[in-house]
FIKOLZA-1660 file (N, C-alpha, C; in steps of 0.1 Angstrom, whole numbers, plus 5000, padded with zeros to 4 digits):
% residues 136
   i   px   py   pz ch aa at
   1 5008 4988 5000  A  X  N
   1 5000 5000 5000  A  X CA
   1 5009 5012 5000  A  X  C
   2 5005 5023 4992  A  X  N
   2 5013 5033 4990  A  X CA
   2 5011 5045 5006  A  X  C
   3 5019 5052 5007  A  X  N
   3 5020 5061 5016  A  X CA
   3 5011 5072 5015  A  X  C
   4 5001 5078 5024  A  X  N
   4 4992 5089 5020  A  X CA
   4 5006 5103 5024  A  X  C
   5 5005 5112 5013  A  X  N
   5 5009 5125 5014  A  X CA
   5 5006 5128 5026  A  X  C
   6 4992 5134 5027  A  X  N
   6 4986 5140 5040  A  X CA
   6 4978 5133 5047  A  X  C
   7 4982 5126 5053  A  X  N
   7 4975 5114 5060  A  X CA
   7 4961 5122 5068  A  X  C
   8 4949 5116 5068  A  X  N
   8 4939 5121 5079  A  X CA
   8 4941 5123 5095  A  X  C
   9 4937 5128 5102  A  X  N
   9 4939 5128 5118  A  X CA
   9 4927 5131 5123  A  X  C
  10 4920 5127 5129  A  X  N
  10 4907 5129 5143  A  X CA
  10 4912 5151 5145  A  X  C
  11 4920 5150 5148  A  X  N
  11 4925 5168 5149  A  X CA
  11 4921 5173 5134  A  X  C
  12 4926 5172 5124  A  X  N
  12 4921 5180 5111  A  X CA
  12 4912 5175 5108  A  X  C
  13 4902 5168 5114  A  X  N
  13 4892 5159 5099  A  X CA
  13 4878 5169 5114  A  X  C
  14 4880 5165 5123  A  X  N
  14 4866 5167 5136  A  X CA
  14 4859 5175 5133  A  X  C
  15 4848 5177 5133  A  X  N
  15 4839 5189 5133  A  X CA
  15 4829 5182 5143  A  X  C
  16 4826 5197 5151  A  X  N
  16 4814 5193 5166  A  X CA
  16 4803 5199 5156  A  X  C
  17 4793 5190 5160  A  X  N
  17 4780 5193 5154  A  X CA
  17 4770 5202 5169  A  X  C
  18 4754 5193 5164  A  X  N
  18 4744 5202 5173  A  X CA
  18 4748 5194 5187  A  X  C
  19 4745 5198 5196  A  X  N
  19 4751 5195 5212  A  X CA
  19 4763 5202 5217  A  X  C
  20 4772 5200 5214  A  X  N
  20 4788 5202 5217  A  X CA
  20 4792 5213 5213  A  X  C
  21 4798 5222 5219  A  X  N
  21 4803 5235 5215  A  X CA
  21 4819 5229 5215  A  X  C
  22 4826 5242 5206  A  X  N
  22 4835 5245 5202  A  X CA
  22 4851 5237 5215  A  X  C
  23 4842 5244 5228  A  X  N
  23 4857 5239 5239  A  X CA
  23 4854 5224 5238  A  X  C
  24 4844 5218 5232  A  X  N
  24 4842 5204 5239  A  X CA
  24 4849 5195 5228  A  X  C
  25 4855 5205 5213  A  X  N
  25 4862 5197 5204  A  X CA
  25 4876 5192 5209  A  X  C
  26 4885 5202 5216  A  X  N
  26 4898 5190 5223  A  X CA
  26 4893 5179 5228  A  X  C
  27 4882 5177 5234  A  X  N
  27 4883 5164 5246  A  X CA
  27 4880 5153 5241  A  X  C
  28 4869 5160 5229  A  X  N
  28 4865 5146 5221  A  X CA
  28 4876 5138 5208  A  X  C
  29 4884 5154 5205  A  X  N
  29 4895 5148 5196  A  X CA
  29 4903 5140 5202  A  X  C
  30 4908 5138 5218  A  X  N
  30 4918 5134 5226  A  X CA
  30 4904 5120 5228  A  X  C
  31 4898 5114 5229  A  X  N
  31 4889 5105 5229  A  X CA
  31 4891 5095 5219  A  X  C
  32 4892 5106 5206  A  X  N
  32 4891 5096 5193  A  X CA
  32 4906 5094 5188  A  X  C
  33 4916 5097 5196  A  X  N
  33 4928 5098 5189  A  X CA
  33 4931 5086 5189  A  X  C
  34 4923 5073 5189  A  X  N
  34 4931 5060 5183  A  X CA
  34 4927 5062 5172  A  X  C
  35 4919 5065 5166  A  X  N
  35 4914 5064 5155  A  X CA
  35 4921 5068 5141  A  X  C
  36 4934 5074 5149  A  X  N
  36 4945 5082 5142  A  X CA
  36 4951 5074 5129  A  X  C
  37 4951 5063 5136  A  X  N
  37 4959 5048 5133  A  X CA
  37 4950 5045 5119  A  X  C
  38 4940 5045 5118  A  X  N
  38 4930 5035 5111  A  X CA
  38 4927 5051 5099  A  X  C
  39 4924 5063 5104  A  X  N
  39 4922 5068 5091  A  X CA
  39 4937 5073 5082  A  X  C
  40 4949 5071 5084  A  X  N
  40 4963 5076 5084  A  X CA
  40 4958 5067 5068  A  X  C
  41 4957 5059 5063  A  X  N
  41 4955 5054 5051  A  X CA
  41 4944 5067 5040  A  X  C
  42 4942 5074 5047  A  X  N
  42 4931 5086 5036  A  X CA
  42 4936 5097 5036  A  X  C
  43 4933 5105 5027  A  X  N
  43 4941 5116 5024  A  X CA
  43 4929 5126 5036  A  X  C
  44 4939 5136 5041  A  X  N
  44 4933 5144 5048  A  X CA
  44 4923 5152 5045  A  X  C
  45 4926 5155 5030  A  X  N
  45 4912 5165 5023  A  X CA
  45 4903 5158 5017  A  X  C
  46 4903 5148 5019  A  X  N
  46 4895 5140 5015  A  X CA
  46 4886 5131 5025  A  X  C
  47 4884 5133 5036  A  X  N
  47 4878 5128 5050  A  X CA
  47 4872 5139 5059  A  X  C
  48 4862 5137 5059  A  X  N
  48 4859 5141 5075  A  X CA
  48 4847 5136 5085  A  X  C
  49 4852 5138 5097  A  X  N
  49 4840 5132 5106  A  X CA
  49 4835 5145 5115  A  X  C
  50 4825 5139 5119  A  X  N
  50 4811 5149 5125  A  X CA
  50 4808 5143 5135  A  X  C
  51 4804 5148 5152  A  X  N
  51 4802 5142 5159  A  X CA
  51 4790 5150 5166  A  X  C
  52 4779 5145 5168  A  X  N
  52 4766 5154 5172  A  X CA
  52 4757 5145 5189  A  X  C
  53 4755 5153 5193  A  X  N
  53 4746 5147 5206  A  X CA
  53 4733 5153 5205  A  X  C
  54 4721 5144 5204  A  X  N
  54 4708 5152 5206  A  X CA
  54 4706 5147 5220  A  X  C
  55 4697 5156 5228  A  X  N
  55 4694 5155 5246  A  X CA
  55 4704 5154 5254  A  X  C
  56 4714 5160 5250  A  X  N
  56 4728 5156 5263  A  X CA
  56 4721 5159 5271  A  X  C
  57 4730 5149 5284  A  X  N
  57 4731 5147 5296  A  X CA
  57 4718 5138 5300  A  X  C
  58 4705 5142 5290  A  X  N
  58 4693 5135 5298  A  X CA
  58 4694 5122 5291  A  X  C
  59 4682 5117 5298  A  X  N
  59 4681 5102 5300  A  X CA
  59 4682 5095 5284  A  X  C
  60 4676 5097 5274  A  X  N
  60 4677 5095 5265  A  X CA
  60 4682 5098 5248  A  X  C
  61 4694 5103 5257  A  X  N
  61 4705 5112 5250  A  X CA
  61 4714 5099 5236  A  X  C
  62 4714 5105 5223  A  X  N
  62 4720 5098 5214  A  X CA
  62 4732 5104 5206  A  X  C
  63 4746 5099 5207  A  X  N
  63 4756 5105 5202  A  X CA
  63 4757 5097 5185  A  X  C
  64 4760 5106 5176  A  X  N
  64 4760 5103 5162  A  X CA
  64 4775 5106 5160  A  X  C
  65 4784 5101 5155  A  X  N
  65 4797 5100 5144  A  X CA
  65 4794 5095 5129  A  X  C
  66 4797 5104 5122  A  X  N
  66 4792 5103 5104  A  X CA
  66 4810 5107 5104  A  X  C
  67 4813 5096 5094  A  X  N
  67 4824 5101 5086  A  X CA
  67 4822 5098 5071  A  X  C
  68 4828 5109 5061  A  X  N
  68 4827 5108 5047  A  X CA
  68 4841 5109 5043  A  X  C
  69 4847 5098 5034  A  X  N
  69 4859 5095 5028  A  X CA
  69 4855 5096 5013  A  X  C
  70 4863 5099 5007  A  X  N
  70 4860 5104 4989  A  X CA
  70 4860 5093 4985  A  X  C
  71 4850 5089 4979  A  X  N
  71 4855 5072 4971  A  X CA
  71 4841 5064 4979  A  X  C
  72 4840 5067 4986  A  X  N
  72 4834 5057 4996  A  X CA
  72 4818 5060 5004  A  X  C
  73 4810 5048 5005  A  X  N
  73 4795 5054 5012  A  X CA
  73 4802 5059 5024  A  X  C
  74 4791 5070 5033  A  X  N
  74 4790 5075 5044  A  X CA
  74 4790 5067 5053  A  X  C
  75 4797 5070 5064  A  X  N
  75 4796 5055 5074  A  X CA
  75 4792 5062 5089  A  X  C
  76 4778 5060 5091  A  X  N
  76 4775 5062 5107  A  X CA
  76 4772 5056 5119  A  X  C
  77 4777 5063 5126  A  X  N
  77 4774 5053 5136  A  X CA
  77 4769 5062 5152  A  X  C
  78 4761 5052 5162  A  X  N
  78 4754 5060 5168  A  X CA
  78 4752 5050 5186  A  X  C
  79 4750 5057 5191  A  X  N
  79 4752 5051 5206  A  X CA
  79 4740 5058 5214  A  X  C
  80 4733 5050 5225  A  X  N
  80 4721 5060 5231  A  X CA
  80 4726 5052 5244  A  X  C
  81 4742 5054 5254  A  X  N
  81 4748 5047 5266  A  X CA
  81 4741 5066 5271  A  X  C
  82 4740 5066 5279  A  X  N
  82 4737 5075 5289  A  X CA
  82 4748 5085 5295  A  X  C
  83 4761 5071 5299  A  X  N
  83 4772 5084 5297  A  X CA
  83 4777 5090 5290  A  X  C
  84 4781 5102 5286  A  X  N
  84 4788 5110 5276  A  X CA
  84 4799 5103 5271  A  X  C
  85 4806 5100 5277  A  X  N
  85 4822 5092 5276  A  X CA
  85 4820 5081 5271  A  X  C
  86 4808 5073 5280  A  X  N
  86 4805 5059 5272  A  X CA
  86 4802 5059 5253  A  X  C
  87 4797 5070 5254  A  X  N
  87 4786 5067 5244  A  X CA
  87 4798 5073 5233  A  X  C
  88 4807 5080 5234  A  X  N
  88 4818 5087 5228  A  X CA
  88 4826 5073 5225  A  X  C
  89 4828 5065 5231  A  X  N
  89 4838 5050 5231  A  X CA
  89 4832 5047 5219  A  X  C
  90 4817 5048 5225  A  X  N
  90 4809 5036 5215  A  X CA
  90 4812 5039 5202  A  X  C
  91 4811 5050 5199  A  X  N
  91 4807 5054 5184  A  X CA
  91 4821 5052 5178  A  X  C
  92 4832 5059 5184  A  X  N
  92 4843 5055 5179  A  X CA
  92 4849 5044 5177  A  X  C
  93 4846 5031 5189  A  X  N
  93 4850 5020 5184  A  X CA
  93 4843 5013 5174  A  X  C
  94 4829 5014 5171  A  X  N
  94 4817 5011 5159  A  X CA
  94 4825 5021 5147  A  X  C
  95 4826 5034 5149  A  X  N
  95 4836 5035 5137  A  X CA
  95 4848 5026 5129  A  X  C
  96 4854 5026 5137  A  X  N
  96 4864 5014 5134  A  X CA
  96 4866 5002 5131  A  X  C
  97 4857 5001 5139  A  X  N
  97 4846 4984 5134  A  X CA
  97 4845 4985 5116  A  X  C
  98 4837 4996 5112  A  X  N
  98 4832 4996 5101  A  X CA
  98 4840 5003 5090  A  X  C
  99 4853 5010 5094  A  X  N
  99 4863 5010 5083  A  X CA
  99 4868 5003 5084  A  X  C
 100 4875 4993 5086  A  X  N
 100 4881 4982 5091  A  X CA
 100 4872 4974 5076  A  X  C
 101 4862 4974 5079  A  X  N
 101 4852 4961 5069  A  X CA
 101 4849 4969 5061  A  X  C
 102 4847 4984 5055  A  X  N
 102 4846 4986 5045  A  X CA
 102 4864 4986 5037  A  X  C
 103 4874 4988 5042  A  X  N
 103 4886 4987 5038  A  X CA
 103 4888 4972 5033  A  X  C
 104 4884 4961 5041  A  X  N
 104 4887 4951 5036  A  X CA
 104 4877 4945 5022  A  X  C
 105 4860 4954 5023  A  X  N
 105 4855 4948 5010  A  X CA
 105 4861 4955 5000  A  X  C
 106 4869 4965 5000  A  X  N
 106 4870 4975 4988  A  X CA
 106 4881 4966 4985  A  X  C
 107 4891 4962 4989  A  X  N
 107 4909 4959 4989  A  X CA
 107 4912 4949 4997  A  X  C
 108 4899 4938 4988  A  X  N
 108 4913 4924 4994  A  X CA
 108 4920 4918 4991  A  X  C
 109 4927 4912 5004  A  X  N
 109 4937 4908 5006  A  X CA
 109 4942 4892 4999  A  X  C
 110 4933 4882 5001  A  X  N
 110 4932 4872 5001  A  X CA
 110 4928 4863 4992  A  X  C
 111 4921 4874 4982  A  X  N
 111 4912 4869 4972  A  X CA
 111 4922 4872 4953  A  X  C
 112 4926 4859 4948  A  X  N
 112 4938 4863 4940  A  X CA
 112 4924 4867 4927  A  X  C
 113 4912 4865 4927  A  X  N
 113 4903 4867 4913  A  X CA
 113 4899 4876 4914  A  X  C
 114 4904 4888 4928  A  X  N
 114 4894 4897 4926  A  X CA
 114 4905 4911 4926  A  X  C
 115 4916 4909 4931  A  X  N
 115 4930 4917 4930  A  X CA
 115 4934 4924 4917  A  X  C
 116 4937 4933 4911  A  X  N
 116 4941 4937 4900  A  X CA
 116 4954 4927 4895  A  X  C
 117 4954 4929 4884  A  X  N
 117 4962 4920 4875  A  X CA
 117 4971 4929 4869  A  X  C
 118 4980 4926 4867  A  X  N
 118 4992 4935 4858  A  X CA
 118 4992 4926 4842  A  X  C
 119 4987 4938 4827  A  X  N
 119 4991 4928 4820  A  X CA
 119 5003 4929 4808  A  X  C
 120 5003 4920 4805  A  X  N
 120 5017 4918 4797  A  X CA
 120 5018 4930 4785  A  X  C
 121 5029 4937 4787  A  X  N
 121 5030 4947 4775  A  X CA
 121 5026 4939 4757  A  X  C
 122 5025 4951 4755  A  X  N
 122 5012 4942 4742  A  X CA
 122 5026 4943 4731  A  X  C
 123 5019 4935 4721  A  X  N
 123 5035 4933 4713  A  X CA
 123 5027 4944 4700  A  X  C
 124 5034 4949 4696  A  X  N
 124 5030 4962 4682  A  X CA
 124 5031 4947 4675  A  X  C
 125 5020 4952 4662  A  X  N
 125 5015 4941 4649  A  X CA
 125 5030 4941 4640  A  X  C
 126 5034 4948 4638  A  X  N
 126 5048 4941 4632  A  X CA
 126 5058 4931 4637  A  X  C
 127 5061 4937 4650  A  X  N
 127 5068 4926 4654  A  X CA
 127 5059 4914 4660  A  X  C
 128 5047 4909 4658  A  X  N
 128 5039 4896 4663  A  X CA
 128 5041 4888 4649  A  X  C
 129 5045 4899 4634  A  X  N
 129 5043 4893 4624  A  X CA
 129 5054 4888 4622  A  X  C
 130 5066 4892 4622  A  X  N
 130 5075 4890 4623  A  X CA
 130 5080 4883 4634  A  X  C
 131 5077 4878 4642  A  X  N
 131 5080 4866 4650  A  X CA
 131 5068 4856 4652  A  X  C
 132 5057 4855 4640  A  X  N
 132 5054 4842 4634  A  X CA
 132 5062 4839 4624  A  X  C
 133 5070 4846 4615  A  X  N
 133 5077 4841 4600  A  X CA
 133 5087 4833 4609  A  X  C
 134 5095 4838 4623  A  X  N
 134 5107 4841 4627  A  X CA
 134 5100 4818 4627  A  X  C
 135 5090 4818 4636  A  X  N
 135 5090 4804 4642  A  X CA
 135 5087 4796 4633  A  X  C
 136 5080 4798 4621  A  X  N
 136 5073 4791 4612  A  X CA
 136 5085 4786 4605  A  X  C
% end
């Protein structure tokens, strides 16, 4: 796999949505910074995730993480744990869950019929003709 130029990061990609104000973007970027690991394969301008809470704090509070990678469907994911922190794990480890398996349907590993093929440089029509007379 080739090396991304500008690799993605949970720091350049985050955007706080409805719930969360602005100070609450360090704590959640420092929450998600495993996640550092797993989008480092995407180009940075080309990603971003969004992280929203409807009803913080009360009882039936739901945190949403949507991330969009260029190339690829939207992947969301959503938690309704009660704690803030919990429910912040959640989404982030369900994120990763689901790049993780969209990376492997796009690009596998294992499968030699479904891998790109390299093919044989093509021979120009003179010289194919010229090396039937050659064998004949």
């Amino acid at each position: 796999m080739s090396a991304v130029a500008n690799p993605a990061t949970v720091a350049e990609c985050l955007r706080v949505g409805a719930g969360f104000s602005q100070g609450d973007r360090n704590w959640i970027a420092e929450q998600f910074a495993t996640l550092d690991a797993r989008l480092a394969s995407f180009h940075a301008d080309a990603t971003e995730l969004e992280v929203m809470v409807k009803d913080r704090d009360a009882r039936g509070q739901k945190v949403t993480l949507e991330c969009w990678v260029a190339g690829r469907q939207k992947i969301v994911t959503t938690s309704t744990e009660e704690d803030l922190h919990a429910a912040l794990n959640d989404v982030r480890d369900d994120l990763r869950r689901k790049l993780n398996d969209s990376k492997t349907r796009q690009e596998p590993r294992n499968n030699k019929h479904l891998r790109p093929t390299e093919q044989p440089p093509a021979v120009p029509p003179e010289d194919a003709l010229r090396q039937d007379a050659e064998t004949a």
